[in-house]
C-alpha positions as CSV (number, residue, x, y, z in Angstrom):
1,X,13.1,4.2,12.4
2,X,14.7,7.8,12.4
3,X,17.3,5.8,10.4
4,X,15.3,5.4,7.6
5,X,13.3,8.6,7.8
6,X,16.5,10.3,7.7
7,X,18.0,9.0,4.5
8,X,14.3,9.2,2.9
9,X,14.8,13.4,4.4
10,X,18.7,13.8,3.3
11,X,17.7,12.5,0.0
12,X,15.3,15.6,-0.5
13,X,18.0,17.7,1.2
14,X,15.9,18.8,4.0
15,X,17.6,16.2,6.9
16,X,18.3,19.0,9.2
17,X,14.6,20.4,9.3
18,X,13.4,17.1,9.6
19,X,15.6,16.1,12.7
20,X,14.6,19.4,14.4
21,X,11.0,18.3,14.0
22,X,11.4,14.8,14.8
23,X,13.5,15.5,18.3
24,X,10.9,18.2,18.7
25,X,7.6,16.5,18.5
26,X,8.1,13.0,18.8
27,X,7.3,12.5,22.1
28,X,4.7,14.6,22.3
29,X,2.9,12.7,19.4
30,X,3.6,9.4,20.7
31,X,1.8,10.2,23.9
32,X,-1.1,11.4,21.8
33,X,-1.0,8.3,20.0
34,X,-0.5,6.1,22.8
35,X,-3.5,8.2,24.5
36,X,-5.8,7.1,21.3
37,X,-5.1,3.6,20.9
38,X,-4.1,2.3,24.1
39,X,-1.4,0.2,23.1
40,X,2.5,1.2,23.0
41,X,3.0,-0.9,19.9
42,X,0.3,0.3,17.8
43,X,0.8,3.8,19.2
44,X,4.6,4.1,17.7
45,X,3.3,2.1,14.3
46,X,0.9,5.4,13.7
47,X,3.9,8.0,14.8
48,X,6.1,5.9,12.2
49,X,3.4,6.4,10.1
50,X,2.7,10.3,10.9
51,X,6.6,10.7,10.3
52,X,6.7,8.9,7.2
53,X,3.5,11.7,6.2
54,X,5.0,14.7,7.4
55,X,8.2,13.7,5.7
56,X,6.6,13.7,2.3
57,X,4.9,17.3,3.4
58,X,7.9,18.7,4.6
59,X,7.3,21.5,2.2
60,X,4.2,22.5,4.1
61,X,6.3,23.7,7.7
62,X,7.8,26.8,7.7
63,X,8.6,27.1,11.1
64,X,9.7,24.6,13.4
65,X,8.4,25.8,16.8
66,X,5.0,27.4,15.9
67,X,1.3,26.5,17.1
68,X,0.5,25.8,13.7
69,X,3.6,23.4,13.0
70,X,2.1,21.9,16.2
71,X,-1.3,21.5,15.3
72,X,-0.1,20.3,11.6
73,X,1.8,17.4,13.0
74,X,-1.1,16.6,15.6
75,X,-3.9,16.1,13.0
76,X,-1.6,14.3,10.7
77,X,-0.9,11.8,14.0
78,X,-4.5,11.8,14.9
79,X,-5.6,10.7,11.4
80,X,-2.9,7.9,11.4
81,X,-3.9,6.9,14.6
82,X,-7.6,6.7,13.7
83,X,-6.4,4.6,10.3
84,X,-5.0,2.5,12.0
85,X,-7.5,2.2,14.7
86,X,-10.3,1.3,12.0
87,X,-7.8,-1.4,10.1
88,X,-7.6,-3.1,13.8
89,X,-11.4,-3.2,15.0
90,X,-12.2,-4.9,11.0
91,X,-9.5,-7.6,11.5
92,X,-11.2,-8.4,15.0
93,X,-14.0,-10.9,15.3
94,X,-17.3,-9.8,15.9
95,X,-18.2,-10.7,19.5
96,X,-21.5,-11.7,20.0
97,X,-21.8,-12.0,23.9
98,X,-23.0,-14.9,25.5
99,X,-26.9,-14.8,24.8
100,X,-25.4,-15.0,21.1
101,X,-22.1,-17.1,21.5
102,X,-23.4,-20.4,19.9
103,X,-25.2,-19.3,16.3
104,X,-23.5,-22.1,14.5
105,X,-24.8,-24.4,17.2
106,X,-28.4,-23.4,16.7
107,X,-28.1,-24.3,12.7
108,X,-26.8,-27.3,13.5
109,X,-29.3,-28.0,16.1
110,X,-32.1,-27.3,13.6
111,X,-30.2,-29.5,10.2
112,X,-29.8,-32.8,12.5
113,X,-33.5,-32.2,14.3
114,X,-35.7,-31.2,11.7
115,X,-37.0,-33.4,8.2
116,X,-36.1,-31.6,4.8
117,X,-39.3,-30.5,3.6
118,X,-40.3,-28.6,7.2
119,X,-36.9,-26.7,7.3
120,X,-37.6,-26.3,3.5
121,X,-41.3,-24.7,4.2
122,X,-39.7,-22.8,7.3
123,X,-37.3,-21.0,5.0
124,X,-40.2,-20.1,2.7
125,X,-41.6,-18.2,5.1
126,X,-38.4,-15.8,5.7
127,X,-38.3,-13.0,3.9
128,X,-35.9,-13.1,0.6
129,X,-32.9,-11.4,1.8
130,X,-32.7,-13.5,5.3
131,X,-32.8,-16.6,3.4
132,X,-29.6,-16.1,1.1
133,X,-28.0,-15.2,4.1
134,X,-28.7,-18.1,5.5
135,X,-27.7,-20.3,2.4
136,X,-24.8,-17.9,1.7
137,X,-23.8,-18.2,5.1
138,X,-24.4,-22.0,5.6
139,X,-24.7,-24.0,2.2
140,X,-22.0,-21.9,0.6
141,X,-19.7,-20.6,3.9
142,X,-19.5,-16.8,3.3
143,X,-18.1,-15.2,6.1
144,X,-19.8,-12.0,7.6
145,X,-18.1,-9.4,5.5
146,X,-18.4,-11.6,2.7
147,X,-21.9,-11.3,2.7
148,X,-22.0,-7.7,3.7
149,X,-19.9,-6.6,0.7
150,X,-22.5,-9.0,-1.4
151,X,-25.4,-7.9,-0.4
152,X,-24.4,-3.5,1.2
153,X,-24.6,-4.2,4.6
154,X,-22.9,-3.9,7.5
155,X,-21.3,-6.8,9.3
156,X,-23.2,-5.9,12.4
157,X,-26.5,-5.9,10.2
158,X,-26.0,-9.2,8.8
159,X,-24.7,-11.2,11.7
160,X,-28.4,-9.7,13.3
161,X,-30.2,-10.4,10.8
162,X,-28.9,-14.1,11.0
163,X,-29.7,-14.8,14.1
164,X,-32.8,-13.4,14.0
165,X,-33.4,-15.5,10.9
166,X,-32.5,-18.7,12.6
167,X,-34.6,-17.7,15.7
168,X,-37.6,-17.4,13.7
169,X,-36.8,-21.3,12.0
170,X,-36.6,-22.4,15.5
171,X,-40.1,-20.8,16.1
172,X,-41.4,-22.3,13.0
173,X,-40.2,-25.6,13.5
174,X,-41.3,-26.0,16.7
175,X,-45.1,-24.9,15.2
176,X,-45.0,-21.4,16.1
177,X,-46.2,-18.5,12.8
178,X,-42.9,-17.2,14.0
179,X,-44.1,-13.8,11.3
């Protein structure tokens, strides 16, 4: 990595300022990154990243060893880190705990069990916005952020307001007012 950074700093002639405040700081910003996100991995990807910013505002440091040099470089890490904290927790799947685990299961319970025309009436009686969920989520297969960018929710919102959708079916179904 300092490789890289170092052609990208001799290029804009300021290599030797740039190695005095990479041999200065990187540790210390590695173990705030590593302190952030947990992981060793993910923790050097945001330094890379915090290197690759400070590199491009090079301009900005005057002096090398200075409390506000340090505090510069320490937000810059900390907003990497948080970047790249957010870009992990929306590639991982929403768990939905074990009272919740089997959503899909329920739907197909209630397609195999009930006749047409009572799921038909039972999906009448949700309101409009939990039923094209449900058909965007079922007869057309949007996934969770899919539908949350359709409709300006959250993901959170809209796997809720599934289940609760297809709790209330299962209520109607089985002759409850379920409303």
């Amino acid at each position: 990595m300092l490789a890289i950074l170092m052609t990208s700093a001799a290029e804009s002639g300021e290599a030797e300022k740039f190695t005095a405040i990479y041999k200065r700081y990187h540790r210390i910003l590695l173990r705030l990154a590593c302190s952030i996100l947990k992981e060793q991995q993910a923790a050097e990807d945001a330094v890379q990243n915090a290197f690759l910013n400070i590199l491009r505002n090079l301009d900005k440091i005057d002096e090398i060893n200075c409390s506000k040099t340090r505090v510069f470089l320490i937000v810059i890490t900390r907003r990497e880190c948080y970047k790249l904290y957010n870009i992990r927790r929306e590639e991982q799947p929403i768990e939905l705990g074990e009272d919740l685990a089997g959503p899909d299961a329920v739907w197909e319970e209630i397609e195999q069990n009930a006749d047409g025309e009572a799921l038909r009436e039972a999906m009448l009686k949700l309101s409009e916005l939990d039923r094209q969920l449900l058909l965007g989520k079922y007869a057309y297969g949007y996934r969770y952020r899919e539908l949350a960018s359709l409709f300006g929710l959250s993901e959170k919102n809209v796997s809720v307001r599934l289940l609760r959708a297809k709790q209330k079916i299962v209520l109607l179904l089985k002759g409850g007012e379920g409303l």
